[in-house]
N, C-alpha and C positions, 0 to 999 in steps of 0.2 A: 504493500500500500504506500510505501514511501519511498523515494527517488531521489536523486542526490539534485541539488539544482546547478543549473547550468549559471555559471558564473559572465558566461556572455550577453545574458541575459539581464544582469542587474544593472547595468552602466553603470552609472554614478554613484549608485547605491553601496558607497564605501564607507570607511571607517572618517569620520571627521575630528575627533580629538583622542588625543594618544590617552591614553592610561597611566597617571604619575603613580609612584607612590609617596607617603606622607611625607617625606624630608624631601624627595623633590618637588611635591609643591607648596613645603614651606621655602625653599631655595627661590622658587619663583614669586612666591609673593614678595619673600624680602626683596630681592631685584628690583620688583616694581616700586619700592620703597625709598625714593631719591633721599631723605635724610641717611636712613639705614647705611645705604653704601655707602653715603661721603664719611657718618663712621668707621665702616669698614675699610675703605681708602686712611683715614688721618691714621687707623690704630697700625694697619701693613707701616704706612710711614714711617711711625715711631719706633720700630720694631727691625725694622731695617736700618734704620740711621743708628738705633741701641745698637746691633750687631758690627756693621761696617763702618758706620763711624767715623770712632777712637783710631780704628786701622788706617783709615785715610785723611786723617786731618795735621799727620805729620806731626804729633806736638802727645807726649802722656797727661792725664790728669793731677799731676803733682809736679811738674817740669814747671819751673821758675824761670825769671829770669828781670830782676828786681828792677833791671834799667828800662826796662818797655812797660812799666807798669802804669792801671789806668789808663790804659790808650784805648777811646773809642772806637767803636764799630766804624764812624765817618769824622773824619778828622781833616784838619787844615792844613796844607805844605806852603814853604813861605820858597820862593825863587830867589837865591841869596847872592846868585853870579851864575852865570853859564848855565848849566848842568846841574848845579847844585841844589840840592832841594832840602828845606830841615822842616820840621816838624815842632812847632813850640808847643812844650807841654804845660800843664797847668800848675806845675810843682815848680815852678822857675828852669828850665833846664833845655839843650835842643835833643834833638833827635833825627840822625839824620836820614832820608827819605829817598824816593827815585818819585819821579814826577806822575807817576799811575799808583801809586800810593803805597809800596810795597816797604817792609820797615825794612832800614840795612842793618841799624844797632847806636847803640852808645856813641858818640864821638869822643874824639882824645882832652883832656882836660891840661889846659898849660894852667892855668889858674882859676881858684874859685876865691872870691874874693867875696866873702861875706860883710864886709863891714861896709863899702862900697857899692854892694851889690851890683855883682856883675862874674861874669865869667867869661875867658878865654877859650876858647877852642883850635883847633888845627884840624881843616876839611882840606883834602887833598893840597898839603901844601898853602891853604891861606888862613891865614890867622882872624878869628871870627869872634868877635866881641858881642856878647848879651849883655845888654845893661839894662835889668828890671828894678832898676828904682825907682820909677817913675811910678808903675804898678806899687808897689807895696808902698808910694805915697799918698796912692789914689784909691788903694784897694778899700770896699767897704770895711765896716770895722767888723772882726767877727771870721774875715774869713780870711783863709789860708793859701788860698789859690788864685787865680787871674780871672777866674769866669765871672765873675762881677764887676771888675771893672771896666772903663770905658774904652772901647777898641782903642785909641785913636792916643790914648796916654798909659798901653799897656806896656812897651820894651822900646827899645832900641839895638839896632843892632849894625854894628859896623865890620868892615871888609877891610881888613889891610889897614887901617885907620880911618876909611871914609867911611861916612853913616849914609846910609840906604836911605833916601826921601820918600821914596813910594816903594811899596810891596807889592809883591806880586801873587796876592794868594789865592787857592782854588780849595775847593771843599771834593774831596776823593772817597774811596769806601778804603777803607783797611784791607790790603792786600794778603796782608802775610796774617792779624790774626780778624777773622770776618766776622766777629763777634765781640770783638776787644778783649782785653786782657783785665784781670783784677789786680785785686794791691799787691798782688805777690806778682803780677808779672804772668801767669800763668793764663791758658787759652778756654776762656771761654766757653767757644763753643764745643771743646774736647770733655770739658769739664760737664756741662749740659749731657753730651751726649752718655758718660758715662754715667750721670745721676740716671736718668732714662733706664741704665739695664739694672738700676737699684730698684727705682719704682716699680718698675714690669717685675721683677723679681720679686718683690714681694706680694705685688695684686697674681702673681702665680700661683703663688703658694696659698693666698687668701682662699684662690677659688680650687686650688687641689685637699685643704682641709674643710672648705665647704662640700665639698665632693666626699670625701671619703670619710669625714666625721659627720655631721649636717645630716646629712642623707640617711647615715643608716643610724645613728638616733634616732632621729625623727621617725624614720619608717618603722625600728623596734618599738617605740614610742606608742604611734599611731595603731597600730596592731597587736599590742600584747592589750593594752586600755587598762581600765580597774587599776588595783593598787601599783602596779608598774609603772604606769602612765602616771600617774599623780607623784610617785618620787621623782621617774625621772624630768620630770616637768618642772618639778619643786628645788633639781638640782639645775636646772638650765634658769632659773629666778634668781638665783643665789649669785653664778656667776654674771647675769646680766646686769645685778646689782651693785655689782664693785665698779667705780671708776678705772676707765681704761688708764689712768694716769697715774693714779695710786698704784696700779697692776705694775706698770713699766716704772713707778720710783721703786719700789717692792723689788723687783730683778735687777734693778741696778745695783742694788745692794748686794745682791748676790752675785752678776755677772757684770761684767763689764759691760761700761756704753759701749752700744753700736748695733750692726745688723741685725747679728744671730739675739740680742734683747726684742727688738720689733720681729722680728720672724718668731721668736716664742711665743713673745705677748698673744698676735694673729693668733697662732696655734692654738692658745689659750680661751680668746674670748669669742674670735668674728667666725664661730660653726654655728651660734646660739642663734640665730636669727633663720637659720636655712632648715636648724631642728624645730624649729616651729612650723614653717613653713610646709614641709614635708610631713608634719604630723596633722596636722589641718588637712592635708592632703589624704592621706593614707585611711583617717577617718572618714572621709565619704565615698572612697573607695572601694573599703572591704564589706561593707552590704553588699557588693555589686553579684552578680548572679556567676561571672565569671570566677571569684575568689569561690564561692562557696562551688564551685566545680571541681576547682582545683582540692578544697577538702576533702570533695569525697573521693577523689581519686589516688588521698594519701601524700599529695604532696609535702614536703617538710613547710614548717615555719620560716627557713631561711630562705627558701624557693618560692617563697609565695612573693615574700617583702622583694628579693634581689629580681625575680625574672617575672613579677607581676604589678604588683603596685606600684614600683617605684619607675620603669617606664612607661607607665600610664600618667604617671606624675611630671613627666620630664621635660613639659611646655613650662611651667613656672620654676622649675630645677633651673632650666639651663638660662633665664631671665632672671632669676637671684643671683645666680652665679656671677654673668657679665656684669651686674649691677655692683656688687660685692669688690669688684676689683677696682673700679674711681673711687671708693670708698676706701679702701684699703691704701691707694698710691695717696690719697689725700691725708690720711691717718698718719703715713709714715713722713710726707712731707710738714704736715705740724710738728709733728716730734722731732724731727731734728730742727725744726726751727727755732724751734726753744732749747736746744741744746741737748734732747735725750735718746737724740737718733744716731746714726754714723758719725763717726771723728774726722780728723782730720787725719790724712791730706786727703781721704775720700772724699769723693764731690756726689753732692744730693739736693736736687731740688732745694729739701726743704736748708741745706745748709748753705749753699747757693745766696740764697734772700737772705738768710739770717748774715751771712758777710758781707752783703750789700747794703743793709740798715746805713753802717756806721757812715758811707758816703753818698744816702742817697738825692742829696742836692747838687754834689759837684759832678754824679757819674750816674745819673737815674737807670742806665742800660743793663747794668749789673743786678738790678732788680728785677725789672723789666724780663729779659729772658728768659729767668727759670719760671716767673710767674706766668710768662704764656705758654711756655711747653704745657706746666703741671695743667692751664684751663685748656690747650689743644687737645690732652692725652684726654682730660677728664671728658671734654664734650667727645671725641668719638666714640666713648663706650655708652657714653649715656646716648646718642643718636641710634647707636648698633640694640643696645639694649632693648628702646623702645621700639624699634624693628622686629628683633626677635618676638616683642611679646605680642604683638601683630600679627607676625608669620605665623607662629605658634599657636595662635588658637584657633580650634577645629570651628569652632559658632562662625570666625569671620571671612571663609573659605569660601570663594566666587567660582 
């Protein structure tokens, strides 16, 4: 009675949308998600410059180099004779330059004449006279450096004994460090990039103990219920209740500042929020028809929670998680701002700003950088995040 049909006969009558399954059309939802990617664009970014870097920036994060110090990202070259290019810095002193702005170093000092105010130099053979007294007569009261005073009554500076009437000055980008250097002399942007794989390292770890503590709490949590549920919930109140601040002076006293103290602390505190979560979860799960299947079928306790409920769970899992790590980079960036994070000569976001504080009227840049990395890195997780939890739900799938 039945006959195979003749496939010539259908024309057109073909398949018109392929068949996903869930993670590729959560993949395409996020896609259609223009915040989502430019997250996931800034976080690749960050993550690639963390790695490659340090390698290519020519310069380590602890490399000095006290005579180039405070030199901005865009700086001024002054044409002295010929060829010559120097650099006034704001500390009274030159610095000598090539004319695309690239630093060469220190100049030779014949005399530094402090009562006078004024200093000798020798550039290729000519003798170069800085005479900033004029500056420290005119400089406001209070400060220390030349950025306050008036162009026009800031140095003097003569060639062989003639005084220059007109300058020749151009505003350039910093060649050699493209970020400027801080009070030690030291690069910036190396020092950036290096804070970067501290951050990322420790919102790693954030969300590999949300992962492997979080989860299976909560999932034991949510499924044993009754007096189990109620200690362990009563023990997850206890630690939620302690100041994370108190937590990391606590460890200091026992351990030394620096990484492995905020890598504990995390370890310690930031699972408690995701064993809630996942126990909330796991609670309106295990009614479900499915779980009680797997009962009668003898599956153990630990098979139900690992290979049942907790993939059922794993739309709001994997949206704590992402979320947990700007939480986590911004944690460790306060704490070393305040001095209970990484030491020195490690470089950290949050240590970064805090050595910036002491100059941020004469050199705001030194601020300025780690503070937009830390809100660059924090907005693409939190753009990616709010993606995910988009992608991830099954209600809002077209």
């Amino acid at each position: 009675m039945w006959e195979p049909v003749n496939k010539d006969l259908l024309g057109s009558a073909q398949e018109t949308k392929k068949s996903l399954t869930y993670w590729q059309d959560v993949w395409r939802r996020l896609r259609q998600n223009i915040m989502a990617m430019i997250g996931l664009i800034m976080i690749a970014t960050v993550i690639f410059l963390a790695i490659f870097g340090p390698m290519l920036s020519g310069f380590s994060y602890s490399e000095q180099n006290t005579a180039l110090a405070n030199i901005a990202p865009n700086i001024q070259i002054t044409n002295i004779s010929g060829e010559d290019y120097v650099l006034v810095h704001n500390d009274y002193k030159l610095i000598e330059a090539t004319k695309d702005g690239e630093l060469i170093g220190a100049l030779e000092i014949l005399e530094d004449n402090k009562t006078e105010k004024y200093i000798l130099y020798l550039i290729n053979g000519k003798e170069v006279k800085f005479d900033y007294s004029l500056a420290q007569k005119n400089k406001v009261k209070g400060s220390n450096s030349m950025e306050n005073t008036d162009m026009k009554t800031k140095y003097d500076i003569y060639v062989d004994g003639q005084l220059i009437d007109k300058y020749d000055v151009k505003n350039v980008w910093n060649k050699t460090y493209i970020l400027g250097t801080d009070n030690l002399g030291r690069d910036v942007w190396t020092r950036v990039l290096y804070g970067a794989r501290i951050s990322l390292t420790v919102g790693l770890i954030a969300s590999v103990v949300n992962l492997f503590i979080g989860v299976l709490y909560g999932g034991i949590s949510g499924y044993e219920g009754g007096r189990v549920d109620n200690i362990m919930m009563r023990i997850v109140d206890i630690i939620n209740s302690v100041p994370l601040l108190l937590i990391v002076i606590l460890l200091m006293v026992v351990i030394s500042p620096g990484l492995q103290t905020i890598i504990l602390t995390i370890g310690l505190v930031y699972w408690v929020g995701m064993a809630r979560l996942v126990r909330g979860q796991v609670l309106s799960l295990k009614e479900q028809e499915f779980v009680l299947a797997a009962r009668a079928l003898g599956v153990s306790k630990a098979k139900i929670i690992v290979r049942h409920l907790i993939p059922n769970a794993i739309g709001p899992i994997v949206v704590s998680m992402m979320m947990s790590i700007p939480s986590a980079i911004f944690t460790e960036a306060f704490l070393s701002f305040i001095g209970l994070g990484v030491s020195a000569p490690e470089a950290s976001w949050g240590t970064l700003a805090n050595d910036a504080l002491g100059g941020i009227r004469s050199y705001p840049y030194q601020l300025i950088v780690p503070s937009v990395a830390i809100a660059f890195t924090m907005f693409g997780f939190n753009f990616l995040g709010d993606g995910l939890r988009d992608a991830l739900d099954p209600r809002l799938r077209k």
